[in-house]
DRENTORTOR-37300 format. One record per residue (C-alpha): residue number from 1; residue in three letters; chain; x, y, z. Coordinates in steps of 0.001 Angstrom, whole numbers, plus 500000, padded with zeros to 6 digits. Layout:
REM residues N
(NUM 'ALA' 'A' (X Y Z))
...
This chain:
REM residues 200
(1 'UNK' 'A' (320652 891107 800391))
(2 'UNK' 'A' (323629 893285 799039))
(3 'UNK' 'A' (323637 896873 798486))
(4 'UNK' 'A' (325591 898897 795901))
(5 'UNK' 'A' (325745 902746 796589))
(6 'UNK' 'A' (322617 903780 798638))
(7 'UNK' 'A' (319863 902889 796441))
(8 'UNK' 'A' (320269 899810 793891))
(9 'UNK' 'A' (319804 896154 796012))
(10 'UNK' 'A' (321119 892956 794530))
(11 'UNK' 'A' (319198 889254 795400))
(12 'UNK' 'A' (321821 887250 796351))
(13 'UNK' 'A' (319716 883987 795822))
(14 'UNK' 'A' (318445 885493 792554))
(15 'UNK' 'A' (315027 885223 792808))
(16 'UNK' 'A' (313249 883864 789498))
(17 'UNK' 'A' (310426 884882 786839))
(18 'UNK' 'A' (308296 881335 786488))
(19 'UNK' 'A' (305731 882445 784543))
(20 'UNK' 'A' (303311 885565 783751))
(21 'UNK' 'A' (299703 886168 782555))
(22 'UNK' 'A' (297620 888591 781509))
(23 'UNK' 'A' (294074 890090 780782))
(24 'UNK' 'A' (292849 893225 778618))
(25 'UNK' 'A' (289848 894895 778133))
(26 'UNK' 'A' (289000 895621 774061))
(27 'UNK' 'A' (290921 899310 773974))
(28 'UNK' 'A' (293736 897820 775244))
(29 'UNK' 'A' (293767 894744 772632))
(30 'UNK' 'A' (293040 896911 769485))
(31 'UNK' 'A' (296763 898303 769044))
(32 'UNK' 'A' (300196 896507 769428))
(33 'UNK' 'A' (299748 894718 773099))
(34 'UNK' 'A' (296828 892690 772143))
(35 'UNK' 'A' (298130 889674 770776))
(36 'UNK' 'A' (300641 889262 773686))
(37 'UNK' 'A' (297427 889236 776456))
(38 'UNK' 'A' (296162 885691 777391))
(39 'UNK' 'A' (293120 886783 777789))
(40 'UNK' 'A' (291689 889552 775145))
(41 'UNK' 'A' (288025 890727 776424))
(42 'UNK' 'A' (285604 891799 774169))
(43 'UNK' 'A' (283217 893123 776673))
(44 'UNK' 'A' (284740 895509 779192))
(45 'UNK' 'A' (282046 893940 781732))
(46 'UNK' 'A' (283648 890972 781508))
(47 'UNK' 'A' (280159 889243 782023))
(48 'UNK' 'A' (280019 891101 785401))
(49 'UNK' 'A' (277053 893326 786380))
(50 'UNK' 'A' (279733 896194 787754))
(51 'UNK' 'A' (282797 897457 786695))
(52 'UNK' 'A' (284050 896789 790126))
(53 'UNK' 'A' (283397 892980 789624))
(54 'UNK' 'A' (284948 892423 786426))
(55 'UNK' 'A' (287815 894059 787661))
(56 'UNK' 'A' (288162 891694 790394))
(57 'UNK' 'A' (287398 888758 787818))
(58 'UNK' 'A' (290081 889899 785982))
(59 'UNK' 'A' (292652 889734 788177))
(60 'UNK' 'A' (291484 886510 789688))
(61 'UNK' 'A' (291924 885350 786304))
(62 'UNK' 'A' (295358 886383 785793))
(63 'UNK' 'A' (296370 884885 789146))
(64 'UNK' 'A' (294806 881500 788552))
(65 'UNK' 'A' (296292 881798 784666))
(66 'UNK' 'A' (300145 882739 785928))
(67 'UNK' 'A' (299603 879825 788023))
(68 'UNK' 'A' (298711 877345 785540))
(69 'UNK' 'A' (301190 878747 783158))
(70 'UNK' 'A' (304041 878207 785843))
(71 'UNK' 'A' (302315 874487 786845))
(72 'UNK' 'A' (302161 875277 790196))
(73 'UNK' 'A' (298916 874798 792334))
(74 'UNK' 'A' (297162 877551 794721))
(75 'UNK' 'A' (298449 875099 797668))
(76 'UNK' 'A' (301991 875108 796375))
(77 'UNK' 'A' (301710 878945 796558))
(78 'UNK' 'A' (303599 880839 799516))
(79 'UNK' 'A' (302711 884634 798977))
(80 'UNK' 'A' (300253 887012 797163))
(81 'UNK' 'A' (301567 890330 796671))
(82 'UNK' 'A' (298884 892401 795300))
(83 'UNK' 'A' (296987 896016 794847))
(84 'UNK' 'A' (294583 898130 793105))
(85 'UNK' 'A' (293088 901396 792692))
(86 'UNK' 'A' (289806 901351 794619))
(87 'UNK' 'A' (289547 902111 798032))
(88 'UNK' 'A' (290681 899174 800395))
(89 'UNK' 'A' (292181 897778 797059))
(90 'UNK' 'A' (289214 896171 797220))
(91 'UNK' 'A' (290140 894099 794342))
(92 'UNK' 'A' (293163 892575 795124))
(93 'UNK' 'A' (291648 891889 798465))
(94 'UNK' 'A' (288618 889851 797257))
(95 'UNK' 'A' (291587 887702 794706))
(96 'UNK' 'A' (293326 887281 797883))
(97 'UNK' 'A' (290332 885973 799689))
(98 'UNK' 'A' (290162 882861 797597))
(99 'UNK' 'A' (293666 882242 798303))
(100 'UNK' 'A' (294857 880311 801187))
(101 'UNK' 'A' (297785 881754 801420))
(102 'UNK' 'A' (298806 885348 803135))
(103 'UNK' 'A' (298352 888277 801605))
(104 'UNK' 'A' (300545 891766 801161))
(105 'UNK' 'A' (297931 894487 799691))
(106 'UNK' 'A' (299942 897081 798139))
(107 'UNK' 'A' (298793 900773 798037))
(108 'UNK' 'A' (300796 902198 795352))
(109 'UNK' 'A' (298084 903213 792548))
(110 'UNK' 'A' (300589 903303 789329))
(111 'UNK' 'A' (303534 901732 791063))
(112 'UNK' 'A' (301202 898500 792090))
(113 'UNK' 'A' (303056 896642 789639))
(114 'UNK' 'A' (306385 897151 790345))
(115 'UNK' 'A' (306223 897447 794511))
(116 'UNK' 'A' (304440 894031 793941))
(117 'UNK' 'A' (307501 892517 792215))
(118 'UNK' 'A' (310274 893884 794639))
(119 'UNK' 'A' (308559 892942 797879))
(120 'UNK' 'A' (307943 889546 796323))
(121 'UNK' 'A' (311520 889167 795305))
(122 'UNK' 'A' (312870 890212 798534))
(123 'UNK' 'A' (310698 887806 800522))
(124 'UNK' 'A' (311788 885078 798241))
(125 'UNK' 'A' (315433 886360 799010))
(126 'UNK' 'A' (315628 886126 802297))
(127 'UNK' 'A' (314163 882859 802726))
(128 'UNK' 'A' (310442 883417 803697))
(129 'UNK' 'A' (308773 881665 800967))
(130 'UNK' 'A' (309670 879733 797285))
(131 'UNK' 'A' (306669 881072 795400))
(132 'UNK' 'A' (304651 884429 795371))
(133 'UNK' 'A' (302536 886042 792837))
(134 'UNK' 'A' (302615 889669 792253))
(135 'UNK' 'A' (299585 891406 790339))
(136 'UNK' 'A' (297470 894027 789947))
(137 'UNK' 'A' (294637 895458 788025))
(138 'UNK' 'A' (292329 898373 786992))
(139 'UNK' 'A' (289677 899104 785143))
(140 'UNK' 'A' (289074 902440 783497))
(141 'UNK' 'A' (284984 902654 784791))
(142 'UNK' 'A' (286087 902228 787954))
(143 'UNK' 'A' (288977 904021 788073))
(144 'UNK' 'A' (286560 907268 786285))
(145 'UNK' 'A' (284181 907049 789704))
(146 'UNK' 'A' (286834 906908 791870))
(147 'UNK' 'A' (289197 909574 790461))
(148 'UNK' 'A' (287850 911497 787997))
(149 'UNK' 'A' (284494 911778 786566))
(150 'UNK' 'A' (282036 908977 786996))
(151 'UNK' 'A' (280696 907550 783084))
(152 'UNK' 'A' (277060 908501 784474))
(153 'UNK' 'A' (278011 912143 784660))
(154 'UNK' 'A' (278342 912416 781079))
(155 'UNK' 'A' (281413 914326 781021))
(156 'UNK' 'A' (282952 915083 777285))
(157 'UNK' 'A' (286947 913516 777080))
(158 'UNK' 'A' (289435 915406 775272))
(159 'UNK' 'A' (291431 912578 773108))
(160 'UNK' 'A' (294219 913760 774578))
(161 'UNK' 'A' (292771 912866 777874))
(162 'UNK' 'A' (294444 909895 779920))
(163 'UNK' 'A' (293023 906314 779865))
(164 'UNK' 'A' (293338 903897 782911))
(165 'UNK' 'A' (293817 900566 781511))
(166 'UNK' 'A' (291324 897955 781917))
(167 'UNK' 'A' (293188 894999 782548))
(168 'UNK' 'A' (295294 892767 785145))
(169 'UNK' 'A' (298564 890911 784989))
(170 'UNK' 'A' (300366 888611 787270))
(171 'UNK' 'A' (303369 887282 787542))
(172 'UNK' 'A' (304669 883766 789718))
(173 'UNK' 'A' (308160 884200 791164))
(174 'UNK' 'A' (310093 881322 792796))
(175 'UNK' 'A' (312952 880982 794166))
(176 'UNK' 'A' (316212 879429 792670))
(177 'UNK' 'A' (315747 876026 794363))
(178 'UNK' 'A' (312269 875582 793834))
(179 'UNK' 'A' (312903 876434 789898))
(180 'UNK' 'A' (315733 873839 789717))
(181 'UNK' 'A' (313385 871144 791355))
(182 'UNK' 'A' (311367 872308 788769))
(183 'UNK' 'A' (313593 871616 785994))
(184 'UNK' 'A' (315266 868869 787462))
(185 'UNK' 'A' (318334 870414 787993))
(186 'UNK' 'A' (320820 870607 791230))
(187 'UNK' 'A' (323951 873076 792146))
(188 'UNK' 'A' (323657 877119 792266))
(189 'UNK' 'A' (324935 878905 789245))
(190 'UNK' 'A' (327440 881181 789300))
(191 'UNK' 'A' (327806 884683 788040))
(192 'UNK' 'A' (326351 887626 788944))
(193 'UNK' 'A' (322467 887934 790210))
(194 'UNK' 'A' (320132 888587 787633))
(195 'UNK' 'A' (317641 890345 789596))
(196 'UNK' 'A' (318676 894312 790966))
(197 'UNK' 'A' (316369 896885 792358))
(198 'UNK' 'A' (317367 900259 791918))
(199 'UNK' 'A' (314993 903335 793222))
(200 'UNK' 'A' (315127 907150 791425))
């Protein structure tokens, strides 16, 4: 791993994007980011009896999607890197139970996302695995109970109010071998590393 100044890291062994999915609840999907989602809900439930469990059926989803859109199986997978807003990221937990593979549970709340992707990319880096998954998801019910004001309560939103988004996305990293045994090819590319991490 190489540093420039104090805070901006560059992957050496440029670590690689593979493939992505995605999942959003019907808010979400009626403006611009709905036809980019692979999955666009029409039912917030999600065919779930609790906000909780669609949640958690929505990011399974976008694990096991990210997955197939990358063609690589759950036993070809090193690492799931992965968080959520509900206590014990309860969530990402019960995705990563159905996974046989080890599991980092982020606590980051709105910097899930991102946290997910660098400590993927730096595991892939420095040689601990070829493929990891980092995802996350939310869902605004459950996010209301455990924040703000629960939907039972009955409490009237200003429209200027904020919205937690119901959705999940995930996205397969890999190393640079394992995407040029992918793609068939051999060597390392030159040039600079495509990947940097650079903190506020």
């Amino acid at each position: 791993m190489n540093k420039q100044k104090s805070q901006t890291i560059y992957f050496p062994h440029t670590p690689r994007v593979l493939a992505s999915a995605s999942v959003a609840g019907p808010k979400e999907c009626a403006g611009i980011v709905g036809k980019y989602v692979d999955l666009a809900l029409d039912d917030d439930m999600f065919g779930e009896s609790t906000y909780e469990k669609a949640e958690c059926k929505m990011l399974r989803y976008a694990v096991e999607k990210a997955l197939k859109n990358g063609s690589v199986r759950e036993e070809d997978l090193d690492l799931f890197v992965s968080g959520d807003l509900l206590n014990q990221i309860i969530s990402a937990s019960f995705t990563a139970r159905d996974l046989p593979v080890p599991f980092f549970g982020v606590y980051g709340a709105c910097s899930t996302m991102a946290e997910s992707l660098c400590l993927a990319a730096t595991m892939i880096d420095a040689g601990h695995c070829d493929t990891a998954i980092a995802a996350t998801g939310s869902h605004f019910s459950s996010a209301e109970r455990q924040y703000r004001y629960p939907l039972e309560l009955g409490t009237t939103r200003p429209p200027q109010s904020q919205w937690t988004v119901t959705g999940a996305g995930a996205t397969l990293l890999c190393s640079e071998k394992y995407a040029d045994r992918l793609s068939g090819k051999t060597g390392v590319r030159g040039g600079e590393p495509r990947i940097a991490v650079t903190s506020a």
